[in-house]
N, C-alpha and C positions, 0 to 999 in steps of 0.2 A: 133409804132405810134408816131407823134408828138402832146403832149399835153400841154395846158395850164392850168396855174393856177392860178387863178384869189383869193389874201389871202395867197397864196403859204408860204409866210414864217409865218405865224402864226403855233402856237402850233399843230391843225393837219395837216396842209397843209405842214410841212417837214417831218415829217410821211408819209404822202401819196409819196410826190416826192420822197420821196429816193428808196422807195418801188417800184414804175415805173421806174425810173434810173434803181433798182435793174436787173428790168425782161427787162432792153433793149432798152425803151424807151426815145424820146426827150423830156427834158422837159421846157417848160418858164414858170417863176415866173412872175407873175405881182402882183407889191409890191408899195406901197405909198412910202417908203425910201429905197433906192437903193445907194448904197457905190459905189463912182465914184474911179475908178482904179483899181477895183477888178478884178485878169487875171480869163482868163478863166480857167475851171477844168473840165475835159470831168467828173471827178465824181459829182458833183454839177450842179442842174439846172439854164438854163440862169438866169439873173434876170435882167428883164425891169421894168422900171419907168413905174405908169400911177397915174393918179388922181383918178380913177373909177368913172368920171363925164363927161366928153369930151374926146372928138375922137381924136387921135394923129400919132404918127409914131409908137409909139406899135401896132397900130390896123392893120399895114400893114407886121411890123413882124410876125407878130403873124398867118397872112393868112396861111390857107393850112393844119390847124388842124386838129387833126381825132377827137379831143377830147377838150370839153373847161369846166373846174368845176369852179365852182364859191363859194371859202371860205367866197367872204370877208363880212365886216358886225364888226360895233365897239363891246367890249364886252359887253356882258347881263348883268354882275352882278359887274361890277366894280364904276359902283356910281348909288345915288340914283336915282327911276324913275320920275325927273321933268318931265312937259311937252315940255322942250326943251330936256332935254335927251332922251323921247320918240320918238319925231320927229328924231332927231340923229340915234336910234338905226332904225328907220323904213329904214330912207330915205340911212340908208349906204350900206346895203342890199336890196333895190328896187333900186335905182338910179340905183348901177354897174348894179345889173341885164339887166335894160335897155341899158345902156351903151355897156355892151357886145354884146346884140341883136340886138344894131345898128351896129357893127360893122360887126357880124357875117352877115348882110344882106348887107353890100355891097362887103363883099368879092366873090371874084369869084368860087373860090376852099372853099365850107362850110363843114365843121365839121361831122360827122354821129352823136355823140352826145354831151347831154347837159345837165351837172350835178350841180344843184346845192343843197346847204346845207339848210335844213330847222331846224325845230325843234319839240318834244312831247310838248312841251307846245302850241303844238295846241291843243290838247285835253283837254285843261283846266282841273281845279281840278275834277279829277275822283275816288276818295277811294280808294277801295280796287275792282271795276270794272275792269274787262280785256278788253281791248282796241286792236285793230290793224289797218290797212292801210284801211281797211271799214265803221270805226265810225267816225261818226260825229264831227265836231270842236265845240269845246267848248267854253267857257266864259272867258273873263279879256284881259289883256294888250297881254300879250305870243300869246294868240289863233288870234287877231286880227293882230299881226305882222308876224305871218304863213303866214296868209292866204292873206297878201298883195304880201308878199317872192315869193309864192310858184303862183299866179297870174299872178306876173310880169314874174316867167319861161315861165310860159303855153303862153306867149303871144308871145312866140320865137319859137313854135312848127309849123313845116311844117310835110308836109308829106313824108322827105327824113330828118329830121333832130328830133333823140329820145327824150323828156325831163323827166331825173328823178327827183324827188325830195326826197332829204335823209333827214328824219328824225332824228337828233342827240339825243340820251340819253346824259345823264353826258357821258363826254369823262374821263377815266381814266387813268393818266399819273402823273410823276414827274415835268415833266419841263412846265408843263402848265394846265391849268382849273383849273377843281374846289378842285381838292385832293388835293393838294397843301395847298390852305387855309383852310382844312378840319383837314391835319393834326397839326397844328398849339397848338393847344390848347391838341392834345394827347402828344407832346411833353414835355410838362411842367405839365404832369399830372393830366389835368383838361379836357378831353374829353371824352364825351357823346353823347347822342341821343339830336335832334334836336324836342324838344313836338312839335304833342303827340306823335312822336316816330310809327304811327302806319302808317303816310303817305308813299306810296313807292315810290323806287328812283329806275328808269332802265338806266342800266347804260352802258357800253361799254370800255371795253380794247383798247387805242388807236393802239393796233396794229391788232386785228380784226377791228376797223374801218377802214384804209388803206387797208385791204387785203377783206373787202365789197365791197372798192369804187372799188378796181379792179377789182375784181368780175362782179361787175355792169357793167363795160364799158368793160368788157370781153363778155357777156352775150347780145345779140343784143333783144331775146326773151322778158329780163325784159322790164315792161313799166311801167311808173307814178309813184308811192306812193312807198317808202321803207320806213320802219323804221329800224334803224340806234342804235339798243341794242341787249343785250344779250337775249337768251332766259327763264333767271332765276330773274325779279325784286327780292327787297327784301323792306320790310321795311326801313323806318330809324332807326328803333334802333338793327335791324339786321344788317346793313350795321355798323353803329358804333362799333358793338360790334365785326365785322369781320375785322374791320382797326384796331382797339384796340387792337386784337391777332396778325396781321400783323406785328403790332408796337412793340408786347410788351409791352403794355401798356394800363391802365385800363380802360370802356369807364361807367364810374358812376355821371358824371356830367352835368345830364339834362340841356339844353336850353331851357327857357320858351319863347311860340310866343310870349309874350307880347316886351320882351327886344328887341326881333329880328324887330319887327315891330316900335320900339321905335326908334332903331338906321340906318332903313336901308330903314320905310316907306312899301311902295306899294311892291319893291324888295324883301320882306320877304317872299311873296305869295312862291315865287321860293322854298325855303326850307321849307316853315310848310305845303307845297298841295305836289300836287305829283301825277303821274301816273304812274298803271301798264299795260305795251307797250308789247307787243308782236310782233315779227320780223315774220311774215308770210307769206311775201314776199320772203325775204331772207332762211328762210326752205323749204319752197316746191319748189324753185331754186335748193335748193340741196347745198347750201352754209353751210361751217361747220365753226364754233367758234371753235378757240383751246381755248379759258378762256371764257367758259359755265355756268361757279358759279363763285360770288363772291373772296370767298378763294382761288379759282386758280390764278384769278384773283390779285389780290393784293399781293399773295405770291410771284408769279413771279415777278409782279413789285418792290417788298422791297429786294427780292435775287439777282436780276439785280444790285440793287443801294445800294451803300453803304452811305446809308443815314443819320442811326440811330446810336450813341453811345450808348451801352451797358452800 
């Protein structure tokens, strides 16, 4: 299949592509910075320029897709939530969206499907309630920028043309999100639970999520709502104390909400709320996780990387 990728080179989106490269597929990146003279590598996917704003000469490359996902979107947690960072984080993930839907609607040869990434914080802060692709969207900033995301897809849905929307958990990797800054402070031996410790965090092996999304656009049957995690949330001060043995290292140095909200504002909501997601979509598919628990999870990822000094 030739697929697009709209985010392609961010943190999941070369997981994904390498993983469709892997099983045979064409793939294009559309990327905001694109390195001029880079040759081609039949192992690497194309990489075109776009703005994710206006219509161009991508949009005519790009014609004759079986497949178009949609990464892009600035990141959630890397500065505070002003309300011009708010506008930013809506309009960069709604814009492309529409962007892409004008495109795909003048081409002649359209796509079978159309994936793009949403996120659990549509269900706003839920406790210790279980949640899946049937509950209601919840409350705050997260739930209300779902549910503009995941709007602007459905507004590109015909009746020859699939839209899923994937719910992302925490993605869990090395070379990008959230673990990354997670582990920061286990390293110098000051890492703990995030109070009160008791909110849950569902979370996702980045390389069960690549082998979801193929799944997904393997699978013509699936329609609408996935969520995009494991089948085991955990706590946050489970999750701490399962990176802390990962690590090697002790996880006894609570975070209190107050400092988190002190230094980071509205964006603390993210770490001191929390929901527990369930993937029920993706089980009763018949889709299997190989990292099902946390500890497999993580274990694999720190045995892979030689990351830690002893």
């Amino acid at each position: 299949m030739k697929i697009v990728i709209a985010g392609g080179a961010g943190f999941v989106g070369q997981h994904v592509s390498q993983l469709l490269l892997h099983e045979g597929h064409s793939v294009i990146v559309l990327s905001r910075r694109v390195e001029k003279g880079t040759p081609a590598n039949p192992s690497q996917p194309r990489h075109i320029q776009w703005d994710g704003c206006t219509q161009g000469s991508w949009s005519k490359e790009c014609e004759g897709a079986d497949v178009v996902i949609n990464l892009s979107g600035a990141p959630i947690a890397d500065k505070r939530w002003t309300p011009n960072r708010k506008r930013e984080l809506i309009d960069s993930r709604v814009v492309s969206t529409h962007t892409l839907g004008e495109a795909i609607g003048g081409w002649e040869t359209k796509p079978h499907t159309f994936l793009t990434a949403s996120g659990i914080g549509y269900y706003g802060a839920q406790g210790a309630t279980i949640v899946d692709e049937t509950s209601p969207r919840g409350d705050g900033f997260l739930a209300d920028l779902c549910l503009e995301w995941e709007n602007a897809a459905q507004q590109i849905a015909t009746s020859d043309l699939r839209v899923l929307q994937v719910r992302f958990g925490m993605v869990l990797g090395l070379d990008g999100g959230a673990l990354p800054k997670m582990m920061f402070p286990f390293q110098w031996f000051l890492g703990g639970p995030i109070l009160p410790g008791s909110q849950f965090v569902s979370w996702i092996h980045q390389q069960d999520l690549a082998e979801l999304m193929l799944f997904l656009i393997s699978h013509p049957s699936i329609q609408g709502l996935v969520n995009a995690v494991a089948p085991n949330p955990t706590t946050m001060k489970d999750f701490c104390q399962a990176l802390g043995n990962a690590m090697k290292r002790p996880s006894w140095f609570p975070v209190p909400a107050f400092i988190l909200k002190t230094a980071l504002g509205e964006l603390a909501s993210m770490l001191t709320t929390g929901q527990r997601v369930e993937p029920q979509q993706a089980l009763q598919n018949g889709f299997s996780f190989a990292h099902p628990t946390l500890p497999v999870a993580l274990n694999e990822i720190f045995s892979n990387h030689s990351t830690m000094k002893e």
